[in-house]
C-alpha positions as CSV (number, residue, x, y, z in Angstrom):
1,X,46.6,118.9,145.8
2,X,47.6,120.0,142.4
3,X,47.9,123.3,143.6
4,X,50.0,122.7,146.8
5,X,52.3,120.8,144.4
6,X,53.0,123.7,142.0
7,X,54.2,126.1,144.7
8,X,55.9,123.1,146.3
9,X,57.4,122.6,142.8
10,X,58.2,126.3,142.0
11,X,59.8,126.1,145.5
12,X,62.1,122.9,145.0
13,X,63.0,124.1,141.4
14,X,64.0,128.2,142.8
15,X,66.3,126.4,145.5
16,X,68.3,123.9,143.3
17,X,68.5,126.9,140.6
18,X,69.9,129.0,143.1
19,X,72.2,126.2,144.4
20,X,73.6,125.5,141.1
21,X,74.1,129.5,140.3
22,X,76.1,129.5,143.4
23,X,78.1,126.7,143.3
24,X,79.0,127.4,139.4
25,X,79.9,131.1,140.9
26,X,82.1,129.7,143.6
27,X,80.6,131.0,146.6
28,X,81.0,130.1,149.7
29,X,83.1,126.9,148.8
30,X,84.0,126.1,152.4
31,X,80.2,125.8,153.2
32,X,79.7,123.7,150.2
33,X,82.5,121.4,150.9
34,X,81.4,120.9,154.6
35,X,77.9,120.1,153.5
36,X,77.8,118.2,150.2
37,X,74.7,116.6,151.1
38,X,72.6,119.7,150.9
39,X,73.9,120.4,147.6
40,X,72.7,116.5,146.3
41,X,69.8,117.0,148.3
42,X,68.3,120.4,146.4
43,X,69.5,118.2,142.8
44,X,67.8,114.9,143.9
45,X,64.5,116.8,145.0
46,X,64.7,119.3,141.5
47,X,65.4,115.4,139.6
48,X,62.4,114.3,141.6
49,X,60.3,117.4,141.1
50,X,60.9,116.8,137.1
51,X,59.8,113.2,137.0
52,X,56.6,113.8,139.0
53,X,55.4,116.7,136.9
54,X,53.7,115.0,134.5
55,X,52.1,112.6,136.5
56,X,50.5,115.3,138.8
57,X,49.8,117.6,135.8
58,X,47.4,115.0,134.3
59,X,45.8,114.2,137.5
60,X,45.0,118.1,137.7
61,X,44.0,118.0,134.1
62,X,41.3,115.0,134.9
63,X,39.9,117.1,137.9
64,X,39.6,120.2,135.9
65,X,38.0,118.2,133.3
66,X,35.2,116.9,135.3
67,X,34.7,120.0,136.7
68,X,34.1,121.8,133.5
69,X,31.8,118.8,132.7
70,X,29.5,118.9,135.9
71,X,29.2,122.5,135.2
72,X,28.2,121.9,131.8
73,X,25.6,119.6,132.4
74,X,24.1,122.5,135.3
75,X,23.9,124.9,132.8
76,X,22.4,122.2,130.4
77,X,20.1,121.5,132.6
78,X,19.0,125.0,133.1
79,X,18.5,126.3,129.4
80,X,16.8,122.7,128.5
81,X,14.4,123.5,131.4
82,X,13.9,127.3,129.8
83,X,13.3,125.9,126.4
84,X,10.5,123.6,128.3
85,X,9.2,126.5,130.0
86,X,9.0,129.0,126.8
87,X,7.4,126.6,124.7
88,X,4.4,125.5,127.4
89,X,3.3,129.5,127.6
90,X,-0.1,129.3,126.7
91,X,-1.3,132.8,124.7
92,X,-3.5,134.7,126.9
93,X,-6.8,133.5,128.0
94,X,-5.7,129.8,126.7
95,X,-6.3,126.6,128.7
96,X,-5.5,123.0,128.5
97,X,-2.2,121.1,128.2
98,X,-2.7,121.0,124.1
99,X,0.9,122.1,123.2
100,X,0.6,121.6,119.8
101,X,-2.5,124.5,119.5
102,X,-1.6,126.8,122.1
103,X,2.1,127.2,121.7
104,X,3.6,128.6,118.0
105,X,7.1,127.7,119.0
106,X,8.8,125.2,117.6
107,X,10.5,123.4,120.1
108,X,13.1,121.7,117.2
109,X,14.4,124.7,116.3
110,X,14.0,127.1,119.0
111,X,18.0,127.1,120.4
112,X,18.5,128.7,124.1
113,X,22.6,129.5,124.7
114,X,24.4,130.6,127.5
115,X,27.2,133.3,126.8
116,X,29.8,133.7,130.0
117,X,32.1,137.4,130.0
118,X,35.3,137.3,129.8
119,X,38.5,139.0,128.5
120,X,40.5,137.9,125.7
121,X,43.9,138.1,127.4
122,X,46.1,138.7,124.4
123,X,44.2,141.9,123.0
124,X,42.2,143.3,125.8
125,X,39.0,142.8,124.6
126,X,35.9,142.0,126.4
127,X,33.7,139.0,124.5
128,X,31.0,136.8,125.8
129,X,32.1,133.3,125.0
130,X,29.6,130.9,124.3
131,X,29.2,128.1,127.6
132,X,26.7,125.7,126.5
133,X,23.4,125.5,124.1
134,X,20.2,123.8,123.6
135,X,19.0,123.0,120.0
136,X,17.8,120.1,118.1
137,X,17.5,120.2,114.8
138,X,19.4,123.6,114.4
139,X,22.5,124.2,111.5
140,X,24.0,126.7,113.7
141,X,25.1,125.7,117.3
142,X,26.9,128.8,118.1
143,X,26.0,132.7,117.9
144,X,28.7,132.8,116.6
145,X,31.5,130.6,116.9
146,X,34.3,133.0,117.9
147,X,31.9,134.6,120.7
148,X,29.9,138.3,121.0
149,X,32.2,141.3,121.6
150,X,31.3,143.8,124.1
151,X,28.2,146.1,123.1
152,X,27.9,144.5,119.9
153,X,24.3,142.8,119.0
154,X,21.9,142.4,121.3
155,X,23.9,140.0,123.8
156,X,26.8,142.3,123.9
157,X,24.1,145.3,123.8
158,X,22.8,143.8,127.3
159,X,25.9,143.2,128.8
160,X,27.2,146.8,127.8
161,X,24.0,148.3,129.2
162,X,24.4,146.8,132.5
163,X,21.3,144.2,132.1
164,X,18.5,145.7,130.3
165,X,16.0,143.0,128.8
166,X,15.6,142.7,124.5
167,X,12.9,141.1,122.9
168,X,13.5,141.4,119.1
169,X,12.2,140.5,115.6
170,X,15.6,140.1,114.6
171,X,14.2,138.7,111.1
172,X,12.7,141.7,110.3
173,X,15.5,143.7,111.3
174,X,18.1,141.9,109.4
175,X,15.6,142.1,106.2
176,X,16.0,146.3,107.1
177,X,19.8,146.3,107.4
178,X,20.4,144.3,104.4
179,X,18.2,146.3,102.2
180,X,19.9,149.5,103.3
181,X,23.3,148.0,103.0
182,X,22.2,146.9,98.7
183,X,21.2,150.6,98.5
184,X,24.5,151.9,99.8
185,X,26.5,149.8,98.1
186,X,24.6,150.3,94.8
187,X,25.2,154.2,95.5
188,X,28.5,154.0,95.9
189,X,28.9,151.7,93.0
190,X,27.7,154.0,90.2
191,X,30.5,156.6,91.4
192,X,33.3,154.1,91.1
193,X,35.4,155.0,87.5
194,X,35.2,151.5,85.1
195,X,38.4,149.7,85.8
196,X,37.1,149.5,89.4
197,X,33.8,148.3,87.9
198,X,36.1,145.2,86.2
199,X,38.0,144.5,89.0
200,X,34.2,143.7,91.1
201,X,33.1,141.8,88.2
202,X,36.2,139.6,88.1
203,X,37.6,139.5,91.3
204,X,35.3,138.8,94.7
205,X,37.7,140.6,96.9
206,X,36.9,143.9,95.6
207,X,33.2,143.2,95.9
208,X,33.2,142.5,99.8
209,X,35.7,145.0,100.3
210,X,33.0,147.8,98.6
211,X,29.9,146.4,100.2
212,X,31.9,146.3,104.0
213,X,33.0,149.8,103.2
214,X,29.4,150.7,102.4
215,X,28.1,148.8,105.5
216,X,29.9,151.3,107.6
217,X,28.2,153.8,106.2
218,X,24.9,152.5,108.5
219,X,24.5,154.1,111.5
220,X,26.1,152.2,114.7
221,X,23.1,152.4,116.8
222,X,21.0,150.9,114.0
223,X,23.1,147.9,113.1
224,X,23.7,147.1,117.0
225,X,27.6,148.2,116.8
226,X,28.4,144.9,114.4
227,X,30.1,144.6,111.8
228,X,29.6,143.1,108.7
229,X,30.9,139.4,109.2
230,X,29.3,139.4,112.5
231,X,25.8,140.7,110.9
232,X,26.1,137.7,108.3
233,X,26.7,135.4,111.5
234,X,23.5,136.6,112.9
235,X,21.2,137.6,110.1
236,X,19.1,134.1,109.9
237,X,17.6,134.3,113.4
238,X,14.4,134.9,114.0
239,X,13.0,136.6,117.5
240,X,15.7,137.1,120.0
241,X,15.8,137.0,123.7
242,X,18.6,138.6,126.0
243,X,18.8,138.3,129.8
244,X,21.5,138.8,131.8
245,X,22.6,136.8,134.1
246,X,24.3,138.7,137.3
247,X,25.9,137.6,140.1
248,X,23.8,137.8,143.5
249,X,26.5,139.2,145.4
250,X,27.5,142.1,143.4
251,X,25.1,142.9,141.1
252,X,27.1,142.8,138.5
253,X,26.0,140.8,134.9
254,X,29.0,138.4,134.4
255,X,27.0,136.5,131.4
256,X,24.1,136.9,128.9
257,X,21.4,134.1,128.3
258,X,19.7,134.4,124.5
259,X,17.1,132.4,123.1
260,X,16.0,132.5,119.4
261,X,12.9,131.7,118.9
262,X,11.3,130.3,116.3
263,X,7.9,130.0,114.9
264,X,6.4,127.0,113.0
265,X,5.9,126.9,109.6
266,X,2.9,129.3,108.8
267,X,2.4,130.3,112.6
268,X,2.8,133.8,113.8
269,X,5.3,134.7,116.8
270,X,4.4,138.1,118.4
271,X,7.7,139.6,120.6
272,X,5.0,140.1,123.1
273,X,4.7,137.0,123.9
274,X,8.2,136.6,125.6
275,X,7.6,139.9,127.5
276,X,5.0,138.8,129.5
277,X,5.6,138.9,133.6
278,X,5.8,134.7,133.4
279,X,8.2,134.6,130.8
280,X,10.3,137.1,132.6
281,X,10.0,135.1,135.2
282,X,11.3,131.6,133.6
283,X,14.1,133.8,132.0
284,X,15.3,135.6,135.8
285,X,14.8,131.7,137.5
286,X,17.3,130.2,134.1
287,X,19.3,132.8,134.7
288,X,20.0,132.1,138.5
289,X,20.3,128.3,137.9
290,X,22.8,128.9,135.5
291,X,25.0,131.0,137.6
292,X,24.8,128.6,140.5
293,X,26.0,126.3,138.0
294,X,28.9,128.3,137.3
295,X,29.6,129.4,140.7
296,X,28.8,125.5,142.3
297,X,31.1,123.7,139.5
């Protein structure tokens, strides 16, 4: 209906314009003067077109509003069923339902999100906006806020590569990246003459701007493309997941679902464990769930 009634609208609104234009231009006056009522006519219905707007405007807006909603709660659903399934993988050879002994997630903050691809209109860049997430007891919601540019980290790494699967101790590689980005900084520090050396002491602006300038210096590959405000989004997770998520039809991978998880206190998460052929398989069965989600909203 909503959309019916914006083509009927534009239609309405294009015929009184061009009545107006017309009659203001003095064109065909004898036509105009036999036929008045089609001139008050095209204003009544461009009057009536006006005060209606609004009204079918919010309707629209409710309908796209409960949309959105039923497909958040189907993508909901799906990661808060993966985070389910992820934790309840026993280790190999393990039996018994004993969750607490066989499983060294932590199920409060272990966080499962949902990133969508799309293109930011204004600049022409490709970024996978975050949908929906699962956490509990999690600071963070987001990974990060703004969304994950193309190619960048390990979501925008999958999506670039047309689907391949990561399993990562991103801890351990953030530990390595910052470490490398002290050194270079520290390098390029003791080359810098003294009044340069003030202005860092003094003034915090000149200190990132030196130690952004010296994580460039980090090979792309090895810092996953980011930069540096996107590495300090990113640097606190532990073990990260990326699947895509790809659209039956064509094949192609129109979202990215990541899941960091996270140990408890004292236990020991190998990456292996997420690359067994059942976890692959909870991942691949999210994954369809939440495009059906996207695709059934």
């Amino acid at each position: 209906m909503h959309g019916l009634y914006t083509w009927l609208r534009a239609f309405v609104i294009s015929g009184a314009a061009a009545v107006a234009v017309l009659a203001a231009r003095d064109v065909g006056r004898g036509f105009w003067e036999s036929h008045p009522s089609f001139f008050w006519a095209a204003v009544i219905a461009g009057v009536v077109a006006a005060g209606i707007d609004p009204i079918i405007n919010r309707l629209g807006w409710r309908k796209q509003t409960k949309r959105a909603l039923r497909r958040l709660d189907g993508v909901r659903g799906a990661l808060a069923s993966l985070l389910v399934d992820l934790i309840e993988l026993p280790e190999s050879g393990e039996e018994g339902p004993d969750l607490e002994r066989t499983s060294p997630l932590d199920w409060a903050s272990t966080g499962v999100f949902a990133f969508k691809a799309r293109w930011r209109r204004i600049c022409l860049i490709r970024y996978l906006y975050p949908e929906a997430y699962v956490r509990l007891k999690r600071i963070d919601p987001m990974l990060p806020p703004s969304g994950v540019r193309y190619d960048h980290g390990l979501a925008g790494t999958t999506w670039a590569s047309d689907g391949d699967f990561y399993v990562e101790p991103w801890i351990e590689i953030a530990e390595q990246l910052d470490k490398e980005c002290t050194e270079k900084t520290k390098d390029i520090g003791h080359k810098l003459p003294k009044w340069v050396k003030e202005k860092i002491v003094h003034y915090r602006w000149y200190k990132n701007m030196i130690v952004r300038y010296a994580w460039k210096k980090i090979n792309k590959s090895d810092r996953w493309h980011l930069g540096y405000r996107e590495f300090r989004n990113t640097r606190h997770y532990h073990v990260l997941v990326t699947y895509p998520i790809r659209n039956p039809a064509s094949g192609k991978v129109v979202g990215v679902l990541l899941v960091d998880a996270r140990p408890y206190p004292g236990a020991t998460l190998e990456a292996g464990r997420l690359t067994r052929p059942d976890a692959t398989a909870k991942l691949n069965s999210a994954a369809a769930a939440v495009h059906a989600a996207w695709k059934g909203a």
